[in-house]
N, C-alpha and C positions, 0 to 999 in steps of 0.2 A: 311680497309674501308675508315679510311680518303686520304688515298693515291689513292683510286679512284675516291674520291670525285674532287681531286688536279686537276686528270689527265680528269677528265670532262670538266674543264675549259683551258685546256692546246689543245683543237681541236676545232677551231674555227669553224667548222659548227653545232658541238654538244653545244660548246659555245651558237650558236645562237639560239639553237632549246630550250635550258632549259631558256635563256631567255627568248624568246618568250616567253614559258608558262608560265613564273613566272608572265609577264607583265597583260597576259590575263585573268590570275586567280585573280590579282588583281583587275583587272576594271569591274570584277563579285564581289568582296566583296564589291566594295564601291557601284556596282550599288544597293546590298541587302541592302543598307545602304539608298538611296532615298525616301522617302513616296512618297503614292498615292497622286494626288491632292484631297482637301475636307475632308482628314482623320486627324482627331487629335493623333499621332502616342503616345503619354503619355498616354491617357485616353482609346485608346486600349487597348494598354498595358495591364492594369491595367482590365479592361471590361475583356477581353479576358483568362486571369489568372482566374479571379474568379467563369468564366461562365461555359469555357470549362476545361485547365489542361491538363497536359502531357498524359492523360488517353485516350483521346478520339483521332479521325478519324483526328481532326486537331493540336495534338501532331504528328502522325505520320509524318502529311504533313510538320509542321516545321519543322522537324527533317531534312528534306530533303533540304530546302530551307535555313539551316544555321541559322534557324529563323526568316527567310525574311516575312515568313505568320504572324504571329503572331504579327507584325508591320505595315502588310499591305503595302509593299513597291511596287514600282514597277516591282520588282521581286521575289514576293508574291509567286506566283506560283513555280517558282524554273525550274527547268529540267524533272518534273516527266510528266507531259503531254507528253512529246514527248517517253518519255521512255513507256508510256501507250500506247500510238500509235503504238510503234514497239512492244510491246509482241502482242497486237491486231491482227497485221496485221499477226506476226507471225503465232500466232496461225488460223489465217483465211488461211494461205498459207498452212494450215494440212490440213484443209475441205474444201478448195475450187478447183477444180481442174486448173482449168483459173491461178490461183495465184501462184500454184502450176508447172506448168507447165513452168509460166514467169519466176519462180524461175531456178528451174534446168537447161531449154535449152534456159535462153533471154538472158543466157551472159552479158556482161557488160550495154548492154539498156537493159534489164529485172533487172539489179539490179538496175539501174539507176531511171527506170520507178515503182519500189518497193519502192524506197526514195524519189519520189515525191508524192506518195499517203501517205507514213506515214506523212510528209511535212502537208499534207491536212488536215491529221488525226488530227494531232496538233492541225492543226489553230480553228479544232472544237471543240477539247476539252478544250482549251481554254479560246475560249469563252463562252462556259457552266459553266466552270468551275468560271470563273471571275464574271460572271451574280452571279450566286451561291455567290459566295465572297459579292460580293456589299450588295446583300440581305442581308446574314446574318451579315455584320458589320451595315448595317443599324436599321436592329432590335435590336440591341444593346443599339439604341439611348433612350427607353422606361426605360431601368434601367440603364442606366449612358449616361443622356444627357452630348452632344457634341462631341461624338466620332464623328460623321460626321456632315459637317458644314451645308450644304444644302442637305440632303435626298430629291433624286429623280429620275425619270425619264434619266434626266441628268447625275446624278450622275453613275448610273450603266452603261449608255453606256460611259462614259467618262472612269471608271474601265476596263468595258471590252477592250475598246483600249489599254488607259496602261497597262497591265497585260498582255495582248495574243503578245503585242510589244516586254514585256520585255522577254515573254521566249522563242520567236524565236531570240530574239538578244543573248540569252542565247547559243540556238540550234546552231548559226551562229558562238562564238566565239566557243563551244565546237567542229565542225567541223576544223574549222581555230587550235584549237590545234591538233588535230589529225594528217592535214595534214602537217601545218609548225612546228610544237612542237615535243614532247616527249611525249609519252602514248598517252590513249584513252581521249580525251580531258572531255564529257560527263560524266565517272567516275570519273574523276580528280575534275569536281566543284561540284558532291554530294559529293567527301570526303571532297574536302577544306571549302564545310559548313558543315559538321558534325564536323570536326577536331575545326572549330572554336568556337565551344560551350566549348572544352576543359577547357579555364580558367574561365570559370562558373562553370564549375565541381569542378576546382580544389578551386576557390573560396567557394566555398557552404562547401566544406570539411573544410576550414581553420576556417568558419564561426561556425560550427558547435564544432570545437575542443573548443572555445571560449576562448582562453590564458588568457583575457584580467580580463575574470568573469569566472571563477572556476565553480560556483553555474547554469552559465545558460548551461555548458557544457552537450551536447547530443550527441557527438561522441567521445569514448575513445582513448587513444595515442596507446592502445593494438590493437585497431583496424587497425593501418596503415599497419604492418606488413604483416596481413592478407589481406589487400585489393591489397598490392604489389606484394604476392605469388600469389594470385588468380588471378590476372591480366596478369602475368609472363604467368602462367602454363595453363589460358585460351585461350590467343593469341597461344600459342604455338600450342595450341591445334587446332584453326582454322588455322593454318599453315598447320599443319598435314592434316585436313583437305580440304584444300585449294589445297594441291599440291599431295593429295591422288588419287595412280591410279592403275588399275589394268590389266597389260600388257599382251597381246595374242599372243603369238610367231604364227609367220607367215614363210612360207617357199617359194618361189617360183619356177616356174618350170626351168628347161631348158629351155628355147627357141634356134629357129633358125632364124636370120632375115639376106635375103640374103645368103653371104659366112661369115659373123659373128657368130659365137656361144657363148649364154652369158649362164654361169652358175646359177644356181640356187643360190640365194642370202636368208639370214635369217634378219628376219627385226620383230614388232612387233607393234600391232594394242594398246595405249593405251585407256582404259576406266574411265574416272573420277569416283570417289568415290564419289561426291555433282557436280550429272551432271546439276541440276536444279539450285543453284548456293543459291543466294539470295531472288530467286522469291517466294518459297513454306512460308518465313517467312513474307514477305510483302503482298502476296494475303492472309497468313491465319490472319495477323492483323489488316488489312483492314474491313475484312469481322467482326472479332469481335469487333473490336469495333466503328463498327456503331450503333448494340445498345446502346453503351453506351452514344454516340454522341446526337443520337435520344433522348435519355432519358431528355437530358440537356434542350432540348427545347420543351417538352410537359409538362402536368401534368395530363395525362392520366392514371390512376392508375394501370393500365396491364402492361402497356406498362413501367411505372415506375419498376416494380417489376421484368419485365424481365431482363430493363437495370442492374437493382440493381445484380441481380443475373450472370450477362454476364458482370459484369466491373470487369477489368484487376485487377490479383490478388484474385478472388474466385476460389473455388475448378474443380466449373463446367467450368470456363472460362479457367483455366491451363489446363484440361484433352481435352477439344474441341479444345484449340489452338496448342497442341501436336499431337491430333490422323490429323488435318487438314494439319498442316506443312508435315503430312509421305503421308497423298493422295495426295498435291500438287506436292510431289517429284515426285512421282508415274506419277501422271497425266502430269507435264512437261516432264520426260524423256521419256513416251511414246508418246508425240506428236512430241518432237523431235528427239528423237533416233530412227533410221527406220534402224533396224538390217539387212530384206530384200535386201535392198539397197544397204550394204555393204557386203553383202554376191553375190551378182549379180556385183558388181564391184570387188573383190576379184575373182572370176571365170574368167571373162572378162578377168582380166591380170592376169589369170593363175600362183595365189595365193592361198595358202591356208593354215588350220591349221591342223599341224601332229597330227593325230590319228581322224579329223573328216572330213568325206565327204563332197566335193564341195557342193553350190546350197541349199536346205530345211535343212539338218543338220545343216549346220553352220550359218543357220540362226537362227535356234534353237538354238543353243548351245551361239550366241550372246542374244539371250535373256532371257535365264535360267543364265546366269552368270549376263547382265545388272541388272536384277532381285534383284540377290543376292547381291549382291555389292551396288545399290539404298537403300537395308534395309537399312544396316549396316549406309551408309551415311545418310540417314534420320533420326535414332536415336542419331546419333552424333548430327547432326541439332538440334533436338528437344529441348536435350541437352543443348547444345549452345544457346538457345534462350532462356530457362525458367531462365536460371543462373540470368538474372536482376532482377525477381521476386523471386525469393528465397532467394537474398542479400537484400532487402526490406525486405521481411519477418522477414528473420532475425536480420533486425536492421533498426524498421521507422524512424531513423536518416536519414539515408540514403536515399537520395532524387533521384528519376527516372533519373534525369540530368547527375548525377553520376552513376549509375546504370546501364547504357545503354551501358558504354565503356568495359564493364565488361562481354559483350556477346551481341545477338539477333542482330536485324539489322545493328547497327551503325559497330560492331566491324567486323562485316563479309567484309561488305564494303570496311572500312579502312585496314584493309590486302591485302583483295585482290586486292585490286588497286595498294595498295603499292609495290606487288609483282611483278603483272604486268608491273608497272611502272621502278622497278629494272631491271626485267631481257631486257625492250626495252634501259635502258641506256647498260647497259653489252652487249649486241649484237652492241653496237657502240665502246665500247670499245675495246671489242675483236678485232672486223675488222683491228684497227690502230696498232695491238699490244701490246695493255696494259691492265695489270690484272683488273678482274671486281670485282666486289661485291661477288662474288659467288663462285670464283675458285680463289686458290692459287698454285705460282711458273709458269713455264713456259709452254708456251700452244704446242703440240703436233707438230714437223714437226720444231721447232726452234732451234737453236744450237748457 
């Protein structure tokens, strides 16, 4: 591994390209680092911690932005609007057939003309988005004056500029890594602000062991062991995961083109095991904990008792947020896996699989297996996602912060990019000749 690390820097245009993105992931932490104008970023801080908490709708959203929300910076917001916009649009290109159609036969101006409307999508979510922000940092001002210097008018459209700026400057460098960098540029600055909450984590841990006072000690030295196996054998496990797939052997026919005759070739259709990816645990956390969100700013006593009963970590909020992660899975693979489609392109080029007929069988048969395979991957999921509440449970030392690396959104994330991001350097390495990450000894055809 370190030898491929070497050999990264030893090919000057791969050279340039993991520069790049190192430079441009930089000039996104420090932009998360700017405050709003008007905001007193300390006595947010502080406001923000006591009101809301890792628990609610605008935990999630920090999580995303590296902690940029929770600071109120100028890239508050983060990358998530734009990512809102493309499942949006996605899913409107399932129902819509206009959308639909631009998809399949607009070619390169139908993708084109798909990236400019999500482009739009953004700029309004946004701004909703940001208006929303201003508002609720300003109401703040009632129980911990000075969070905001001049409340008003002003102030929210001046936010809305800053904010809907920062995350199409956001949308702008993560396109610029994609096309001059390494990986998917977009993934790359949700991990590199999740990844930086790290030494809070690890701090909080150290905090807790307490070396210094024996007596205020709330996390055991017995515990490190444990939290290092489960961390090991968890990731491993969204590896598994991650790169889990279930392959359809394919045979093709004879053809004749011309005075050429090509034989029948065997090839194989793979199917992902978490075809939905990360979306089923972010739309089902979303969803739950808005009542919790809600609850913080009423005192409506219904509406309290509901939150009380739907906040992160009761019995009713763990069984709703696991039966909703298996129908998100459900519902994303079937908006986007269209088994028809590929059983009608499989015929087309006079393919197909041994032992089931062309045409309606095989499309059946693609989706009595997608089926089965969606469970199995949803229950993994579920799985994977409840493990941060159940290490709470197990030990309220244990703070959410720390919690989270440990499965559910963050960890999903950070693999899978990570991986992605591996096998795009290994396909550069390969090309030149030299061993990747992935494969050892000499590649195929060299002597």
């Amino acid at each position: 591994m370190f030898s491929a690390f070497v050999s990264m820097f030893k090919i000057p245009d791969l050279r340039k390209k993991v520069l790049i993105t190192l430079m441009l992931l930089a000039v996104c932490r420090i932009g998360a680092q700017v405050p709003t104008p008007g905001v007193n970023e300390k006595a947010l801080v502080k406001a923000f911690e006591k009101r809301t908490g890792q628990a609610s709708l605008f935990g999630l959203i920090n999580l995303f932005s590296g902690g940029a929300f929770k600071r109120a910076t100028v890239l508050a917001l983060g990358i998530m609007p734009y990512i809102s916009a493309s499942i949006i649009l996605q899913l409107l290109t399932a129902v819509i057939p206009a959308l639909e159609k631009l998809h399949k036969e607009g070619g390169e101006e139908g993708r084109r003309k798909i990236t400019q409307y999500t482009r739009y999508g953004t700029v309004g979510l946004c701004a909703f988005q940001a208006f929303f922000m201003a508002t609720f940092v300003e109401s703040m001002n009632a129980d911990f004056p000075g969070v905001v210097v001049n409340p008003g008018l002003g102030f929210r459209l001046l936010t809305m500029l800053t904010m809907t700026t920062g995350t199409m400057f956001l949308m702008w460098i993560g396109e610029q890594i994609s096309e001059r960098g390494v990986g998917n540029g977009i993934s790359l600055i949700i991990t590199v602000g999740i990844v930086s909450r790290a030494p809070l984590a690890l701090s909080a841990i150290w905090e807790n062991l307490s070396l210094k006072n024996p007596f205020q000690q709330q996390l055991s030295f017995s515990w490190l062991p444990v939290l290092l196996v489960l961390f090991v054998a968890v990731t491993a496990g969204v590896i598994v995961l991650t790169q889990g797939q279930r392959r359809i052997p394919v045979q093709y026919a004879r053809r004749i083109v011309g005075r050429r005759v090509y034989t029948g070739q065997s090839s194989y259709i793979p199917l992902r095991v978490n075809y939905a990816g990360v979306i089923p645990i972010i739309f089902a956390a979303a969803i739950l904990m808005f009542p919790a969100t809600i609850g913080t700013w009423t005192n409506v006593p219904w509406v309290n008792t509901i939150a009380r009963h739907l906040y992160p970590g009761t019995l009713i909020n763990t069984v709703l947020y696991v039966l909703m992660i298996i129908f998100f899975c459900y519902f994303w693979t079937a908006t986007q896996f269209d088994p028809i489609q590929i059983a009608n392109n499989m015929k087309r080029n006079g393919a197909f699989i041994p032992g089931i007929r062309p045409g309606k069988p095989t499309a059946a048969f693609f989706e009595k297996t997608m089926t089965r395979i969606t469970f199995a991957g949803a229950m993994f999921l579920a799985f994977i996602a409840v493990i941060p509440r159940l290490l709470i449970s197990g030990n309220p030392a244990i703070s959410w912060n720390v919690a989270s690396f440990f499965g559910g959104t963050a960890l999903l994330i950070i693999v899978g990019v990570t991986l992605d991001l591996m096998q795009s350097i290994e396909s550069h390495l390969l090309m030149r000749h030299y061993d990747g990450f992935m494969k050892k000894g000499k590649l195929r055809g060299r002597y």
